[in-house]
DRENVEXSE-181211 format. One line per 5 residues: number of its first residue (from 1); their letters; for each residue x, y, z of N, C-alpha, C. Coordinates in nm, 4 decimals. Example, Ala and Ser with C-alpha at 12.3 -4.5 7.8 and 13.67 -1.06 7.14 Angstrom:
// DRENVEXSE-181211
1> as> 1.3190/-0.5690/0.7800/1.2300/-0.4500/0.7800/1.3200/-0.3300/0.7800  1.2850/-0.2250/0.7080/1.3670/-0.1060/0.7140/1.2900/0.0030/0.7870
***
This chain:
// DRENVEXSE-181211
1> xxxxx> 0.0853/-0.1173/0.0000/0.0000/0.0000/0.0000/0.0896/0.1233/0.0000  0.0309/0.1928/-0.0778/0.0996/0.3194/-0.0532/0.0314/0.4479/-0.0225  0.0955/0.5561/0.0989/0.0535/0.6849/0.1041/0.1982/0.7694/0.0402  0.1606/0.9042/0.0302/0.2559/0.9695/0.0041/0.3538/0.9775/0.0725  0.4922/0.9426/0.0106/0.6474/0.8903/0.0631/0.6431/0.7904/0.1819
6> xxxxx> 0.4953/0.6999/0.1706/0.5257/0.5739/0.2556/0.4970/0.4547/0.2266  0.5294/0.4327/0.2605/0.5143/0.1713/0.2013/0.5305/0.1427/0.2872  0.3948/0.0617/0.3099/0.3662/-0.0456/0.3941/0.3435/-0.2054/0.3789  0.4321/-0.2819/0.4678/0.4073/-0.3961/0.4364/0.3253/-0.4624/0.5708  0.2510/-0.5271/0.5052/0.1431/-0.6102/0.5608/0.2127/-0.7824/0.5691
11> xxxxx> 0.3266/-0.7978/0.6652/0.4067/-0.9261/0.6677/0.2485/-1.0759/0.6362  0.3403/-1.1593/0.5851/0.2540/-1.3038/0.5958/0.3123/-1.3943/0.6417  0.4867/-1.3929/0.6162/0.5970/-1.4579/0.6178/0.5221/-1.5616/0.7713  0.4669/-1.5533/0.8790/0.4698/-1.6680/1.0095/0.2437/-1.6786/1.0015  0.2403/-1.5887/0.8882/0.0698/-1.6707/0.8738/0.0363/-1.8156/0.9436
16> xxxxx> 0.1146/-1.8812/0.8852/0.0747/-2.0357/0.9018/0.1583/-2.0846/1.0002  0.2537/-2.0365/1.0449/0.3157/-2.0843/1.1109/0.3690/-2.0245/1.2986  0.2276/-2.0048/1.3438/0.1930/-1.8943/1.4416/0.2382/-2.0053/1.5646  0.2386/-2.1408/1.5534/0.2394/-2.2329/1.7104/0.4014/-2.2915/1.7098  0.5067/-2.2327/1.5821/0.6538/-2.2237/1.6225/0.7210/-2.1605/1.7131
21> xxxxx> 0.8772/-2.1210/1.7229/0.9712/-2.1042/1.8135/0.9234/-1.9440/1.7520  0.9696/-1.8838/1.8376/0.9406/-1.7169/1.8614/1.0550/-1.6672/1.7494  1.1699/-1.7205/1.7817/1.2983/-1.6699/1.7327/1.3005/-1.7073/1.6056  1.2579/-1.8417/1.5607/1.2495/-1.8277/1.4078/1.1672/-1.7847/1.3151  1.0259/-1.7503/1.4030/0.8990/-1.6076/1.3118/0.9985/-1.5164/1.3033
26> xxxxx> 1.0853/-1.4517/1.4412/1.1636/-1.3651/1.4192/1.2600/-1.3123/1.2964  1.2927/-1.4366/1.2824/1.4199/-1.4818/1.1779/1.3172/-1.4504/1.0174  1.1954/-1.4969/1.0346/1.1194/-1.5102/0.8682/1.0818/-1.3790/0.8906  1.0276/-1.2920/0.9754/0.9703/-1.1737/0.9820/1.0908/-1.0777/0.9002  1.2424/-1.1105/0.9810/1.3215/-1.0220/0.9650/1.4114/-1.0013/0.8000
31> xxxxx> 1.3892/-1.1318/0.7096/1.3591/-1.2026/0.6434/1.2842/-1.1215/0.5109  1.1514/-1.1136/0.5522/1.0481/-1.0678/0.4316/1.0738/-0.9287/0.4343  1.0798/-0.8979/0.5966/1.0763/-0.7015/0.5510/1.2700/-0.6343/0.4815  1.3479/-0.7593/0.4748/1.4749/-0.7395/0.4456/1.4395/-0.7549/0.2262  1.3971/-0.8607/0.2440/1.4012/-0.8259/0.0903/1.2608/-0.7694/0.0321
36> xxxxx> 1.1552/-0.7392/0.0927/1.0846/-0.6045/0.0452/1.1503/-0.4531/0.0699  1.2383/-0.4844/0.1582/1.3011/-0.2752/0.1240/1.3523/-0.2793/-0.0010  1.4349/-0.4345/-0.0043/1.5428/-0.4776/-0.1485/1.4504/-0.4428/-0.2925  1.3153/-0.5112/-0.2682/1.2887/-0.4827/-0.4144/1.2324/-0.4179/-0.4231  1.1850/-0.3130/-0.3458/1.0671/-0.1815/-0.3482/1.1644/-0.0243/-0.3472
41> xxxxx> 1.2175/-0.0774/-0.2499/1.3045/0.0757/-0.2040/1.4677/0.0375/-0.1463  1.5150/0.1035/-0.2623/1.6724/0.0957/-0.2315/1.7398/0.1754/-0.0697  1.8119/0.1143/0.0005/1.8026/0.1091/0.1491/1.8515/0.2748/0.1306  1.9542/0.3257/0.0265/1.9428/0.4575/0.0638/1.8478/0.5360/0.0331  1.7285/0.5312/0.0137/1.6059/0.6308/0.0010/1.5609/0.5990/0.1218
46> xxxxx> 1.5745/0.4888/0.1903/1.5154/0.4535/0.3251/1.5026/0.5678/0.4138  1.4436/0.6183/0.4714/1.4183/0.7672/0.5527/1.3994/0.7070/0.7121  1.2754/0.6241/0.7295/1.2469/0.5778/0.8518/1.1776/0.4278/0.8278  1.1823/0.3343/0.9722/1.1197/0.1994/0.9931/1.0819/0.1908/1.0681  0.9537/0.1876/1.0943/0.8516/0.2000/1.2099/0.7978/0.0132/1.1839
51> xxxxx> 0.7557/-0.0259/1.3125/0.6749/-0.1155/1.3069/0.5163/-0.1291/1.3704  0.4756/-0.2188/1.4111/0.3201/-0.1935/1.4540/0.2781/-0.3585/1.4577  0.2184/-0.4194/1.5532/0.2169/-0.5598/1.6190/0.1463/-0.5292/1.7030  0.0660/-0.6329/1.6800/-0.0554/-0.6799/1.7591/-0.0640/-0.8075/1.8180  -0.0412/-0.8683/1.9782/-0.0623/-0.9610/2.0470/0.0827/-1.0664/1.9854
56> xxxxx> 0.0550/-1.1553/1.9153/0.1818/-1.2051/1.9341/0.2868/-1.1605/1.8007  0.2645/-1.0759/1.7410/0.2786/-1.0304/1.6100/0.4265/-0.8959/1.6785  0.3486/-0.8007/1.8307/0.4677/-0.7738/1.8807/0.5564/-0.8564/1.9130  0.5469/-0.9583/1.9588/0.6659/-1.0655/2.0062/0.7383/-1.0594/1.9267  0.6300/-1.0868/1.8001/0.7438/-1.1545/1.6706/0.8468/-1.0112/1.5927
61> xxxxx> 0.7970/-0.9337/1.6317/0.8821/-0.7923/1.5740/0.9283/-0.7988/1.6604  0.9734/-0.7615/1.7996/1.0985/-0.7862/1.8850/1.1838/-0.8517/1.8330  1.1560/-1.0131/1.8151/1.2409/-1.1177/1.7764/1.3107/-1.0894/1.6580  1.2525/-0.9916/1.5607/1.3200/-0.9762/1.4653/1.4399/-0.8799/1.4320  1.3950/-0.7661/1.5239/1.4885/-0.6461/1.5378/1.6411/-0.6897/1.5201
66> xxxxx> 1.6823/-0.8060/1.6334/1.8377/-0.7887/1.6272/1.8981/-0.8409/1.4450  1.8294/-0.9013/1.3519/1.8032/-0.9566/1.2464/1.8047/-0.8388/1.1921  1.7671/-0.7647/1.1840/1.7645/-0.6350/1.1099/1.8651/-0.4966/1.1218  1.9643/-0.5362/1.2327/2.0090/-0.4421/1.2709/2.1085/-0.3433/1.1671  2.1071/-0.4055/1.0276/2.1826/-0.3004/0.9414/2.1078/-0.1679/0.9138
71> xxxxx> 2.0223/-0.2033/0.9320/1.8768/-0.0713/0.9187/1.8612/0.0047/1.0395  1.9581/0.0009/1.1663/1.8866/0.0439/1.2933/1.9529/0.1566/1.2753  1.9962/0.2236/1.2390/1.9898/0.4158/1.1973/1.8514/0.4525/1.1502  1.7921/0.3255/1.0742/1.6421/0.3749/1.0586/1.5138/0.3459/1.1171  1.5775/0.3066/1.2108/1.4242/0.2367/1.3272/1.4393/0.3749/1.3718
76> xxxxx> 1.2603/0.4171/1.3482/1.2296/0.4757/1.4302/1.0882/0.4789/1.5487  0.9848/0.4404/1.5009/0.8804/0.3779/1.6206/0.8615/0.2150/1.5989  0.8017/0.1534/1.7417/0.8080/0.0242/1.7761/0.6529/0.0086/1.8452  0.5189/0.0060/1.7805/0.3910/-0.0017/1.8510/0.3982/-0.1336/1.9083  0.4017/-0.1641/2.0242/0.3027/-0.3396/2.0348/0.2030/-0.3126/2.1139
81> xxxxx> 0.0975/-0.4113/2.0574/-0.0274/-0.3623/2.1327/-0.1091/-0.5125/2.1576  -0.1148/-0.4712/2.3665/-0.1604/-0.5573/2.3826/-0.0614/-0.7444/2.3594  0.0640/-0.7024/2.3236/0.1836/-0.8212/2.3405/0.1817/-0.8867/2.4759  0.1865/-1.0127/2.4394/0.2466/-1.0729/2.5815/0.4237/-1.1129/2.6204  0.4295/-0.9675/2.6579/0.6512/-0.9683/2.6430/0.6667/-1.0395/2.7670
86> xxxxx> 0.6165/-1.0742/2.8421/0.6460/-1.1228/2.9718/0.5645/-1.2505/3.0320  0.5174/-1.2877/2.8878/0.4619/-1.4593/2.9098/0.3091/-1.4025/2.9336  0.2481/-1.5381/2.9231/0.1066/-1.4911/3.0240/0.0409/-1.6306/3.0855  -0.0218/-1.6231/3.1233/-0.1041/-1.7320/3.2665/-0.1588/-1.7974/3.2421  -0.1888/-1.9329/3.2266/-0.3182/-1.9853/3.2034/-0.3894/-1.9946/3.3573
91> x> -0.5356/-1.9690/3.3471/-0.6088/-1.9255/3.4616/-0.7064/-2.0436/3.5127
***
């Protein structure tokens, strides 16, 4: 999708594969958004990299960050919403 001077990707890369190891969604997350900058936008037009995760979708962008770190001059926001970073309970 595009707005003016922005692209967004809508990851699929751990769709199917949501009841694996954290670290290797991490690894495919870090993965798809590495070669969509590649074939959309050459890393020096890159301006900023924001992300946005929802429930375990933040997990999986955490996990991916250190995977990405040639880009971390361009991280700039990190939404998770509603993540469970600290495990959660069964009741």
């Amino acid at each position: 999708m595009l707005y003016p001077d922005s692209v967004i990707l809508m990851a699929q890369s751990n769709e199917d594969h949501t009841e694996g190891d954290i670290l290797e969604m991490g690894e495919r997350l870090a993965s798809e958004v590495k070669n969509y900058i590649m074939s959309f936008c050459p890393v020096s037009c890159l301006a900023k990299l924001s992300f946005i995760g929802h429930s375990l979708g933040g997990v999986i962008i955490r996990a991916a960050l250190p995977h990405l770190s040639e880009f971390s001059s361009k991280f700039y926001t990190y939404i998770s919403l509603g993540s469970p970073h600290l495990g959660y309970m069964y009741s």
